[in-house]
Each structure stands twice: as C-alpha cells, then as structure tokens.
C-alpha positions in Angstrom: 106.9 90.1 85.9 105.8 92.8 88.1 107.7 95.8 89.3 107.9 97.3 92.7 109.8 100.3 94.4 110.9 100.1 97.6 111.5 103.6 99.9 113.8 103.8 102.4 111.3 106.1 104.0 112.9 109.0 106.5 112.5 112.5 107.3 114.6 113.8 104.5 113.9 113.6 100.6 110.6 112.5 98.9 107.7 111.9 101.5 106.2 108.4 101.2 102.4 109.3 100.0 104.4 111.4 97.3 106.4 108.9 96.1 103.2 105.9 95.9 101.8 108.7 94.2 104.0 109.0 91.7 104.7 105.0 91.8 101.4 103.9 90.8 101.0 106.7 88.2 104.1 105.5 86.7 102.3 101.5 87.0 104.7 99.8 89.6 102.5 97.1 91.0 103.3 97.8 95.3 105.1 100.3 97.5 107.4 99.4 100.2 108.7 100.7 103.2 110.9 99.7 106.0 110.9 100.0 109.8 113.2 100.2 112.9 111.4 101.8 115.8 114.7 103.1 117.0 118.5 101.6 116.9 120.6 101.3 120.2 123.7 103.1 119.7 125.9 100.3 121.4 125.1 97.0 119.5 126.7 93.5 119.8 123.9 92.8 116.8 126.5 92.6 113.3 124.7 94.5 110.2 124.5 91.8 107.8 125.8 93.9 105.4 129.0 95.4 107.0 129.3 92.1 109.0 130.0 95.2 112.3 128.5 97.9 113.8 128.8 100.1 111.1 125.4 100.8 109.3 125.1 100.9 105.2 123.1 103.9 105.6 122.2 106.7 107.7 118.3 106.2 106.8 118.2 103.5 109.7 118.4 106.0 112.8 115.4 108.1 110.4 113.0 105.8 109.2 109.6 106.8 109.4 106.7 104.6 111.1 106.0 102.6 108.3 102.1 102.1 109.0 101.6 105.9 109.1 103.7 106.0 106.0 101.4 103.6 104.2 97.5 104.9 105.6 99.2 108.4 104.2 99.9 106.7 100.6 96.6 105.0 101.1 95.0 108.4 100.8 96.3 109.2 97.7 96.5 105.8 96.1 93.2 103.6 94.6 95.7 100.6 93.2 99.0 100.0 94.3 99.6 97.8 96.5 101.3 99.0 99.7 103.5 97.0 101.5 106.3 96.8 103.8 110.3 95.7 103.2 110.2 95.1 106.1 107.9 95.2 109.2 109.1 93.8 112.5 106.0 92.7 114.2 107.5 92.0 117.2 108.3 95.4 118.3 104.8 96.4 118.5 101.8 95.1 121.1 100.4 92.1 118.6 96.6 93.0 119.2 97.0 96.7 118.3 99.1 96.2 115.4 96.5 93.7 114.1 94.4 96.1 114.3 96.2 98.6 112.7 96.9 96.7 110.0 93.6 95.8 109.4 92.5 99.1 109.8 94.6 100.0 106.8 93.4 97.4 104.7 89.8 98.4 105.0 90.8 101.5 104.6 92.8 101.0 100.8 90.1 98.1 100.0 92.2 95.4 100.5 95.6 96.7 99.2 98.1 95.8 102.1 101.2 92.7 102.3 102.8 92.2 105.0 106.5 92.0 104.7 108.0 91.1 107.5 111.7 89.8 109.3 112.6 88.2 112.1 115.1 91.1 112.7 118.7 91.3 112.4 119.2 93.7 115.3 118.9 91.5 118.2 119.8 95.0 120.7 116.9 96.4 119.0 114.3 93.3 119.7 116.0 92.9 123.2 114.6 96.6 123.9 111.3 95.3 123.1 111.4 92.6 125.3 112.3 89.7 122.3 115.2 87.7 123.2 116.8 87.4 119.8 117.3 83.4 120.2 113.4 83.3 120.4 112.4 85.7 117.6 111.8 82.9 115.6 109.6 81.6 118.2 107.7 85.1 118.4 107.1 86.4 114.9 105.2 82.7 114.7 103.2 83.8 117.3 102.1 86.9 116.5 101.2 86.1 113.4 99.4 83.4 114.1 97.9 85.9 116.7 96.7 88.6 114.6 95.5 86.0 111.7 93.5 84.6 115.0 91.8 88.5 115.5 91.7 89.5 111.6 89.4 86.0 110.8 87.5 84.9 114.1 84.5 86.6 114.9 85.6 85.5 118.6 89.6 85.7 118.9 91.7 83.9 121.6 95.3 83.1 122.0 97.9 81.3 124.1 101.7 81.2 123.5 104.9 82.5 125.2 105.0 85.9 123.8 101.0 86.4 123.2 98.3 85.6 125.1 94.8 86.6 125.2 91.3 85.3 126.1 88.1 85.6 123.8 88.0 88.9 121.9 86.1 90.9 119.5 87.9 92.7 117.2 87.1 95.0 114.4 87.6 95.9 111.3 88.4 92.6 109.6 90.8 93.2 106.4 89.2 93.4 103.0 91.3 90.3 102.0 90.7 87.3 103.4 93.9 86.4 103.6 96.4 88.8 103.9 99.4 87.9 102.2 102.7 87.6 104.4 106.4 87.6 102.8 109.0 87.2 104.5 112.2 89.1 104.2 115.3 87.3 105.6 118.8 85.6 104.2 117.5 82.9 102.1 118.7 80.1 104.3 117.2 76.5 105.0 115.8 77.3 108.2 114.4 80.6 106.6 113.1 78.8 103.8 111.3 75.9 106.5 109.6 78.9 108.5 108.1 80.3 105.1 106.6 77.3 104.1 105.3 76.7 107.4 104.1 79.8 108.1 104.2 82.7 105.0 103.1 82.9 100.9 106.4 83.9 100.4 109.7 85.7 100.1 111.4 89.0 100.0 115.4 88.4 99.0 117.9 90.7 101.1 120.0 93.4 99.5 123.0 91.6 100.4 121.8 87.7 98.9 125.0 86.8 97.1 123.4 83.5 95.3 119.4 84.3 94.8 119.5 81.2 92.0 120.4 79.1 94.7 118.0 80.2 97.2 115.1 80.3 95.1 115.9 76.7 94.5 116.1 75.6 97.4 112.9 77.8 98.5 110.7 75.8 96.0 112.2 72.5 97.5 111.1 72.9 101.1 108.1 74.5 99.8 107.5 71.4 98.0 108.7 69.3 101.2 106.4 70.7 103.1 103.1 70.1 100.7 102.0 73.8 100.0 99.9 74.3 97.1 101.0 76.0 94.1 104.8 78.3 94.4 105.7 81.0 97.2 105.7 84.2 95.9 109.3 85.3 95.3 110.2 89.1 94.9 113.6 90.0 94.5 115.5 93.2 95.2 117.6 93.4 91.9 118.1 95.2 88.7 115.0 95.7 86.5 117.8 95.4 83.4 116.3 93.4 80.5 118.7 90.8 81.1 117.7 90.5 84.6 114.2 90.8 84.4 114.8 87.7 81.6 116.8 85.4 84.1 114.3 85.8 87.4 111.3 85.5 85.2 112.4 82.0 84.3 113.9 81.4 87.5 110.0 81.8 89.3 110.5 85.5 90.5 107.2 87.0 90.4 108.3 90.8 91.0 111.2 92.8 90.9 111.5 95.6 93.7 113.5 98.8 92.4 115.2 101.4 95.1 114.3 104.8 94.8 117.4 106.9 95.2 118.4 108.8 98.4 117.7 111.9 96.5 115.3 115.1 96.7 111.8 114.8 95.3 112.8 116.3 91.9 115.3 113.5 91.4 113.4 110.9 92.7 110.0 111.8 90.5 112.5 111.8 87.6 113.4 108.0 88.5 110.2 106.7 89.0 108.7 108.6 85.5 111.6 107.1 83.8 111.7 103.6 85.2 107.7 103.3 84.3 108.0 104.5 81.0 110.8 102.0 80.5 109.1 99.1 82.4 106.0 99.2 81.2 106.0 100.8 77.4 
C-alpha cells in the first residue's frame, strides 16, 4: 500500500512546498492539491456534500493555483510524487495548460499525475465557457488534446471545445505517459469514462460504499478490455484495519488530509503519520 496526503492548499496555514517538504521526508509516496479558479457566489450547482449551496469548507473561496503550488514543491522535492485532487482542466486554455503541465514534469523529472474531475460546480464551468451537460464531452477532449501536444512531434486537434491546426510544442514530459486519475462519485457512467479514457481513480470524500464502487470499477474496466487494474486511491483512514481491508480490496494508495491547522500542527501530523506508516 502506498500513502499519500492531500492539502487543501489556501492562503492560510502551512504553504504547499512546506508541506511536500515535510511529506516526502516523512516517506508519503505523492502530494496533492486541489483547484477552483474562483466560486460564483450565487450557485444553482448542489455541493455534493451538503446536497445545497452551503460549502463544507471555507478553503474553497482560498485555494491556491494548484500548478504554482506544485512547480514551488517541485523545488524542494527530488521524489514525491506531486499530484492534484483535483484539477479541472477545463477551466484553463488546453494548449497552455499542456504546456504547463509538461513544463512541471521536466522540471521534477517526471514526478507529476494528473488528477482530475469533471467538476461539480457547473456555475463555476459555465464561467469558463463549459456547459455543465457537456463537461463530460470537454474534459475528453482536452485530454485527448494535451496527450496530442505532450507526444506528437507535430500536434493537431479538432473537437467541439478544442481545436487547433499543426503545432510544435515543447517541452515533452519526462514520462511518457502521464498518468491521469480521475476523481469523481464512483458511478457507472464515471467508471465507463475511466476505462475509456484514464489509469484510474481518486474516490470522493463523501463515497458512502467504496467496496461497491471499486467493484464495479474493475468490472467495466474489465468490459472494456484494458490491460492489467486502474489504479485506485482512496481518501480514507490510514488505520491498520483499514489499510488491511483496501489492500485486499485492490486499493493501491491511501490519501491522508492534512489538518486545517498552522504549520506547527500540521508538521507534527505529517512526522507522526510517517513514523507510524512506515516504521
């Protein structure tokens, strides 16, 4: 099993390149952050979580870019993996932000996953110009998109939201592929664009049945005639118990919250997890 930490990254407590930092020292495997460019203040868009407009946490009007937030813990870092929990790709222009996330990975030597949702805030999308009943439609695309400019010497693509003609584009990432996960309730029709389309899956906060999900996961993986499993990683409790169950259930890592606390606090958490983790 490997163990991951997820920051809600925002301009108060511990500062993201602080925090890999201290991750990888402590041996967690990949750092995470989030992203919302900005939230609308009137929403028709339910929080999954409240099931209203309410949001779970005040973090979401704060969050930090998350790419800055990882090239910063790039600097600092030579092994953990940095990641994102998660990216929405559809808020940005595809052919910069394949850039900038190649860009990062030549930069850490080959270090970066993508996590990445289809977005729950539909307002938020809307803003960007993504009707929420195509973003489905439009994360395909620009993934398919920036894999088109991070691999082709001579890049080119046509599609509703993206289109562009023959381009050069440099740097390539270190990897060559770049893993994508994809974080998003773990329905079937979730489950059918990850096996299309991804290497795997980032469970929500609020997933109720992961069991279930996982199951079903490796069945339309199977259906569909990928190779080998999707990687599964699974926002839970790094409890021996738990750590016991997922292993045996195909999780491949678990991804640990670092508290909402100052730095002090939150350096004390991630010593203490890694000593318990990984002793």
């Amino acid at each position: 099993m490997r163990f991951g930490v997820v920051l809600f990254s925002s301009d108060r407590g511990i500062r993201p390149a602080t925090c890999a930092r201290a991750a990888e020292d402590a041996g967690f495997h990949s750092f995470y952050v989030p992203e919302h460019t900005h939230i609308p203040v009137r929403r028709d868009a339910a929080h999954p979580r409240t099931g209203g407009a309410e949001l779970p946490d005040d973090r979401y009007l704060r969050t930090l870019d998350p790419w800055v937030s990882l090239g910063a813990a790039a600097a600092v870092t030579s092994r953990i993996r940095l990641a994102t929990a998660v990216a929405l790709p559809v808020e940005s222009d595809p052919i910069t932000l394949a850039k900038t996330i190649a860009t990062l990975d030549y930069l850490s030597d080959g270090r970066v996953t993508l996590g990445a949702g289809f977005g729950w805030n539909t307002d938020e999308l809307a803003d960007h110009g993504i009707p929420g009943r195509f973003r489905y439609t439009a994360l395909r695309e620009y993934i398919e998109a920036m894999r088109a400019l991070w691999t082709s010497d001579v890049a080119a693509y046509q599609g509703k939201f993206v289109s562009f003609g023959d381009s050069w584009a440099y740097p390539k990432p270190v990897q060559s592929h770049l893993p994508l996960l994809i974080g998003a309730g773990g329905t079937e029709r979730t489950f059918d664009w990850i096996a299309a389309h991804a290497d795997g899956w980032i469970t929500t906060p609020g997933e109720t049945d992961v069991d279930a999900a996982v199951r079903l996961l490796l069945e339309r993986w199977s259906k569909a005639s990928r190779p080998g499993k999707p990687y599964i990683a699974a926002l839970d409790r790094a409890t021996p118990d738990r750590i016991e169950h997922l292993s045996a259930l195909g999780v491949d890592e678990i991804i640990i919250g670092v508290p909402d606390k100052d730095e002090a606090s939150a350096l004390a958490f991630l010593a203490k997890m890694g000593t318990r983790l990984h002793s």
